[in-house]
N, CA, C and O atoms as a MOPAC input file, in Angstrom:
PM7 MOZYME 1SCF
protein

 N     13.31600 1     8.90000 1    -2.73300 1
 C     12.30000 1     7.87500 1    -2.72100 1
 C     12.85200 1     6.57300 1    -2.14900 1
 O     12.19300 1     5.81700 1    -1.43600 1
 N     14.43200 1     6.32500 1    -2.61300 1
 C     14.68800 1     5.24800 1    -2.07300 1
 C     14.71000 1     5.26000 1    -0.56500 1
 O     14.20700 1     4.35000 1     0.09500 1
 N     15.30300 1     6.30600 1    -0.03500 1
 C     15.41900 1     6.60900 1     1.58800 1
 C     13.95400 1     6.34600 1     2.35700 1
 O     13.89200 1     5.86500 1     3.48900 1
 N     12.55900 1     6.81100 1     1.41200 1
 C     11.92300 1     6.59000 1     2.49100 1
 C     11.36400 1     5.34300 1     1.97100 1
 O     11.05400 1     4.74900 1     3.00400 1
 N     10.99000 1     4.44900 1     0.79700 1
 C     11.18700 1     3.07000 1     0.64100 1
 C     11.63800 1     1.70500 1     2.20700 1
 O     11.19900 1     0.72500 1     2.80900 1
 N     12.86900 1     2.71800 1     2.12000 1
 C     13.65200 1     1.60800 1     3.15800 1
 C     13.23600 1     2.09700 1     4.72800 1
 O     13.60700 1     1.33600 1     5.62200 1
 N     12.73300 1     2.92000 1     4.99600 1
 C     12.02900 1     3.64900 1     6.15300 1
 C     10.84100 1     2.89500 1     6.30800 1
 O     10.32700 1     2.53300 1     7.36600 1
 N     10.33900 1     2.63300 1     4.79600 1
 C      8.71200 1     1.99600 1     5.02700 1
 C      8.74400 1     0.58600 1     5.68000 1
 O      7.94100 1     0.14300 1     6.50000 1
 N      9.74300 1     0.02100 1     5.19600 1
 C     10.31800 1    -0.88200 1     4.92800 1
 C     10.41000 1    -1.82300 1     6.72900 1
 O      9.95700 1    -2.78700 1     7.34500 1
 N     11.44000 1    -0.53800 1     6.85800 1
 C     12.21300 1    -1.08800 1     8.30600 1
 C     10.62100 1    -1.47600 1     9.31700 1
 O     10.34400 1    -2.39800 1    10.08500 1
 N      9.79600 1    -0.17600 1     8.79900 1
 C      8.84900 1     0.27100 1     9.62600 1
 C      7.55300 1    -1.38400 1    10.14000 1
 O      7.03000 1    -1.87400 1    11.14000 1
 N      7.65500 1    -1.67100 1     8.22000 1
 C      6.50600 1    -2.76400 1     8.83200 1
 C      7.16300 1    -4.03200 1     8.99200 1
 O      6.57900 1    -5.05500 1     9.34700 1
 N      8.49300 1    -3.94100 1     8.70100 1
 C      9.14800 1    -5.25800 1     9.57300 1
 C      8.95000 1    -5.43400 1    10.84500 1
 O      8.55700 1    -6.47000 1    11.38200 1
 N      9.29200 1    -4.14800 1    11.48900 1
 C      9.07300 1    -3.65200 1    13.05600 1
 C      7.46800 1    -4.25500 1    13.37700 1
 O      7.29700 1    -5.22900 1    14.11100 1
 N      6.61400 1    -3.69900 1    12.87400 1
 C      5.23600 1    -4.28400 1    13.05700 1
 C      4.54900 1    -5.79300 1    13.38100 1
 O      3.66700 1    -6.25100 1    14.10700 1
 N      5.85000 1    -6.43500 1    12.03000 1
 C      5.58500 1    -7.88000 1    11.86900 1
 C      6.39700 1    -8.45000 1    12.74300 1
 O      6.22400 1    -9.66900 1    12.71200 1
 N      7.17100 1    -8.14600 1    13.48000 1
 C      8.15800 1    -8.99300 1    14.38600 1
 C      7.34400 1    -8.96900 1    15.08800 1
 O      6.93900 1   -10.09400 1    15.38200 1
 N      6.57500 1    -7.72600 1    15.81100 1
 C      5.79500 1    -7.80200 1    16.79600 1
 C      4.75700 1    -8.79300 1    17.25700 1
 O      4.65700 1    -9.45000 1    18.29300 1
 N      3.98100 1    -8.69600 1    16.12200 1
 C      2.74500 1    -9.33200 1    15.85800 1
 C      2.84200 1   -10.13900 1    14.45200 1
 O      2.92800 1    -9.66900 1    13.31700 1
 N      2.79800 1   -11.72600 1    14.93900 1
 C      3.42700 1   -12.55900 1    13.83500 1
 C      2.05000 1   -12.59500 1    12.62500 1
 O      2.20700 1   -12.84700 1    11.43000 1
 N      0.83700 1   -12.30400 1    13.23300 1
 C     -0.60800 1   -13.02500 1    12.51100 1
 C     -0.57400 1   -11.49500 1    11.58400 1
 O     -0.96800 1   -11.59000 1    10.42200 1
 N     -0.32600 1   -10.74300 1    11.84800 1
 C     -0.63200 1    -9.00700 1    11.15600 1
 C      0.19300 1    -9.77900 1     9.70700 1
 O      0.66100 1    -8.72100 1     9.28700 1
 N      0.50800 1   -10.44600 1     9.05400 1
 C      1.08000 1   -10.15400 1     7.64900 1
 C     -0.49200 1   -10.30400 1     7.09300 1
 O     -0.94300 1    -9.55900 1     6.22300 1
 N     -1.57300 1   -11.82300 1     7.98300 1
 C     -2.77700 1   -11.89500 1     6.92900 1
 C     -3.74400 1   -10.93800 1     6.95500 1
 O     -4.53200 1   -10.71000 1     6.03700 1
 N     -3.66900 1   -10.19500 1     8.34600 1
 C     -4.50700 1    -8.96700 1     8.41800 1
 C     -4.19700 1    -8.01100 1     7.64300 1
 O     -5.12800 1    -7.39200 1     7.12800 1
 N     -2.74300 1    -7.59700 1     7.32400 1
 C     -2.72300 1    -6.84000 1     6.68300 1
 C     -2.48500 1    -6.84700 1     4.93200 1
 O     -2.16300 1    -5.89800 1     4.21700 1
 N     -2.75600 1    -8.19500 1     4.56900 1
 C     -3.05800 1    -8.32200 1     3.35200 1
 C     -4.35300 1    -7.96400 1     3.48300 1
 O     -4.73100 1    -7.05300 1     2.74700 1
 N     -5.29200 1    -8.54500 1     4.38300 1
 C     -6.63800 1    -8.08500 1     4.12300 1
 C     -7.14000 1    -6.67900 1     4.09800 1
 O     -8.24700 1    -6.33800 1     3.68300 1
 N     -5.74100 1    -5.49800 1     4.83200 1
 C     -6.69000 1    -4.57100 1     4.89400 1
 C     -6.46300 1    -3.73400 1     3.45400 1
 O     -7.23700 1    -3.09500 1     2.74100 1
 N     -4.99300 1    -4.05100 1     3.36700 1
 C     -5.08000 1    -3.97800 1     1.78300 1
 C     -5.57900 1    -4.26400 1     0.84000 1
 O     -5.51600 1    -3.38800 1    -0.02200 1
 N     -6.08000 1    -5.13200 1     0.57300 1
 C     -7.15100 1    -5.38700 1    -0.51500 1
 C     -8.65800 1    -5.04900 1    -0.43100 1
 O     -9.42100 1    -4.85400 1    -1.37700 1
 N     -8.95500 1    -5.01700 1     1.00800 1
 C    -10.01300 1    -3.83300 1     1.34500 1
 C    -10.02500 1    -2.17900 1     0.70100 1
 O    -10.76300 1    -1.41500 1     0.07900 1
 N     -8.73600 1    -2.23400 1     1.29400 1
 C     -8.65600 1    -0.74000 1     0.58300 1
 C     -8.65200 1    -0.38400 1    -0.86400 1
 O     -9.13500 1     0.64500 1    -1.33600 1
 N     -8.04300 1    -1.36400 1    -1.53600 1
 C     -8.05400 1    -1.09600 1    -3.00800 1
 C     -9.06700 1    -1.56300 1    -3.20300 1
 O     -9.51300 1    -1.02400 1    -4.21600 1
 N     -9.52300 1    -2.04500 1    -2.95200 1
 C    -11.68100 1    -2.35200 1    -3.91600 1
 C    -12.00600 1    -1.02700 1    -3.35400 1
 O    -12.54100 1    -0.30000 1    -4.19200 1
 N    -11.85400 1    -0.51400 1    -2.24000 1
 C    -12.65900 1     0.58600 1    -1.84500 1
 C    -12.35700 1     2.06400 1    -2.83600 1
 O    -12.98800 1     3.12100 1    -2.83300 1
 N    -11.07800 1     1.63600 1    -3.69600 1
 C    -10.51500 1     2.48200 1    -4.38700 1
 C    -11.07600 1     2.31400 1    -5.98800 1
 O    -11.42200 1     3.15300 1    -6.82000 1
 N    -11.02300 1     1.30400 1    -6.00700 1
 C    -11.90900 1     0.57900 1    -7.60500 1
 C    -13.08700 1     0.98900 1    -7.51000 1
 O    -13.70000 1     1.46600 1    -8.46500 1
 N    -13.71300 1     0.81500 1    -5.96900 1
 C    -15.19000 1     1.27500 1    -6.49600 1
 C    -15.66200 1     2.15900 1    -6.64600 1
 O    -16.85200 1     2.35800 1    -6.88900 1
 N    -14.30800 1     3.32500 1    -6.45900 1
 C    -14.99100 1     4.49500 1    -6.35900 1
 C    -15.47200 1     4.81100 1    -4.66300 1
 O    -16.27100 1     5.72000 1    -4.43800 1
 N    -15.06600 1     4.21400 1    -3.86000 1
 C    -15.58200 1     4.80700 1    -2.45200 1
 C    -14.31000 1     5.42000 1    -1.84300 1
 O    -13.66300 1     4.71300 1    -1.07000 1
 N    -13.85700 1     6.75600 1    -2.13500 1
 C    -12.86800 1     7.21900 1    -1.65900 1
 C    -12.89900 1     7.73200 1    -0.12100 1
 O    -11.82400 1     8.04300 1     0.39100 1
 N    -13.81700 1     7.80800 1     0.45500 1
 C    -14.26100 1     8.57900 1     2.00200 1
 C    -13.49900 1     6.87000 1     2.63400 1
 O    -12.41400 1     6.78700 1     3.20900 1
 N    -14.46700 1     5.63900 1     2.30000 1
 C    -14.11900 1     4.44400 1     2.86300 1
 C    -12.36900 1     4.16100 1     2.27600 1
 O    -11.62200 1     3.29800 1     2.73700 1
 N    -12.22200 1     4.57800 1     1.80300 1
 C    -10.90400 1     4.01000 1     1.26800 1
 C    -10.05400 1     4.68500 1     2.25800 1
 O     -9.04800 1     4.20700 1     2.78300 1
 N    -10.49200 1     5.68100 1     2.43100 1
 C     -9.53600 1     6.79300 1     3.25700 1
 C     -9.56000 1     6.73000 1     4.82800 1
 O     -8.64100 1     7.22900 1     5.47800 1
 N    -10.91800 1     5.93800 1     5.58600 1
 C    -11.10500 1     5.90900 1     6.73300 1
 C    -10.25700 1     4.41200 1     6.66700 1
 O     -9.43000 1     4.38400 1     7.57800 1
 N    -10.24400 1     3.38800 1     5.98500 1
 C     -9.46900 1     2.27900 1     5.90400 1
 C     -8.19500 1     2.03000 1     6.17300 1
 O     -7.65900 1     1.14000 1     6.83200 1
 N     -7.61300 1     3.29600 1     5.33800 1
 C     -6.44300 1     3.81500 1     5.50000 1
 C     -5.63400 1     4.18700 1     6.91100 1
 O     -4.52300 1     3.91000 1     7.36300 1
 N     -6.70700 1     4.91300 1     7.33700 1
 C     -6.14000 1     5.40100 1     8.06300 1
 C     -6.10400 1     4.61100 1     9.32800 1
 O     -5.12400 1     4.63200 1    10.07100 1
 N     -7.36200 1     3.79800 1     9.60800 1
 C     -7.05800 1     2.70900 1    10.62000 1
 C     -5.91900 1     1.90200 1    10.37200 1
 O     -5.38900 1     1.50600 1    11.41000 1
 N     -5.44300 1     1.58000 1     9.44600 1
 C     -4.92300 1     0.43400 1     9.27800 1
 C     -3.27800 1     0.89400 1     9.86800 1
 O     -2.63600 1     0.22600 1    10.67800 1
 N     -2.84800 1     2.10900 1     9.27300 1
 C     -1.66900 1     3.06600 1     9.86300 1
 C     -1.97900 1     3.02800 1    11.59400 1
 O     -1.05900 1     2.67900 1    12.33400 1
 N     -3.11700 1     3.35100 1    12.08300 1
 C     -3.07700 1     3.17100 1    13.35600 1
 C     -3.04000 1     2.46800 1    14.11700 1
 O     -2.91300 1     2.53300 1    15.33900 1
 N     -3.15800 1     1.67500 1    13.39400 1
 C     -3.17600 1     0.26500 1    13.67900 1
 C     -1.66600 1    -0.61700 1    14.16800 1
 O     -1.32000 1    -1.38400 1    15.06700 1
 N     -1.08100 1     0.02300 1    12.98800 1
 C      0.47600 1    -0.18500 1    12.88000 1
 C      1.14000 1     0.64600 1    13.74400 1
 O      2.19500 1     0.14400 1    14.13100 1
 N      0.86600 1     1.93300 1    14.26900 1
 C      1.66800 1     2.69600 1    15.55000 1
 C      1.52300 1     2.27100 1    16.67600 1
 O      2.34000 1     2.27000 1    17.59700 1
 N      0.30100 1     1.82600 1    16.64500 1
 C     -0.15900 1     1.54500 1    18.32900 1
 C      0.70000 1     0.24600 1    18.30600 1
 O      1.19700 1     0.02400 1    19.41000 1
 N      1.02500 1    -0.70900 1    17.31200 1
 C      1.83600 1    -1.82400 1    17.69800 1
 C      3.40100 1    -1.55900 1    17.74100 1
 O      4.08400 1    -2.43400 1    18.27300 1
 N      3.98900 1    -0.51000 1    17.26700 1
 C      5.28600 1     0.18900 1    17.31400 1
 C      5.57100 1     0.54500 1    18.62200 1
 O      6.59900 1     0.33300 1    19.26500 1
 N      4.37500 1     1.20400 1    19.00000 1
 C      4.71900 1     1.86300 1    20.41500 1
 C      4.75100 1     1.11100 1    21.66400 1
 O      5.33000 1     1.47500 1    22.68700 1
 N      3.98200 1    -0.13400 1    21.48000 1
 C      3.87300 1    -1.00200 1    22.65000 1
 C      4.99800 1    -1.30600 1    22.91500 1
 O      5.22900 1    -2.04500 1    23.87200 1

């Protein structure tokens, strides 16, 4: 757990160097996602999710 911790880790540092404004976006999409999880909307929680990860590769890869 710790190994991939520090994987996660490295990963959205990488993200945030990139793109300096993504820390407030991605507080927001996080807390999007967890209401979407509180409310019981697991389909939205999960399409949230998953943008938000794609979000984060497509800026890795650039």
């Amino acid at each position: 757990m710790e190994r991939l911790q520090d994987q996660l880790y490295r990963i959205a540092i990488g993200v945030l160097r990139k793109d300096r404004t993504r820390i407030s976006v991605s507080y927001d999409d996080h807390l999007r996602i967890f209401q979407f999880i509180q409310g019981g909307e697991a389909d939205k929680a999960s399409q949230a999710m998953e943008e938000h990860l794609e979000f984060g590769k497509r800026i890795l890869i650039m």
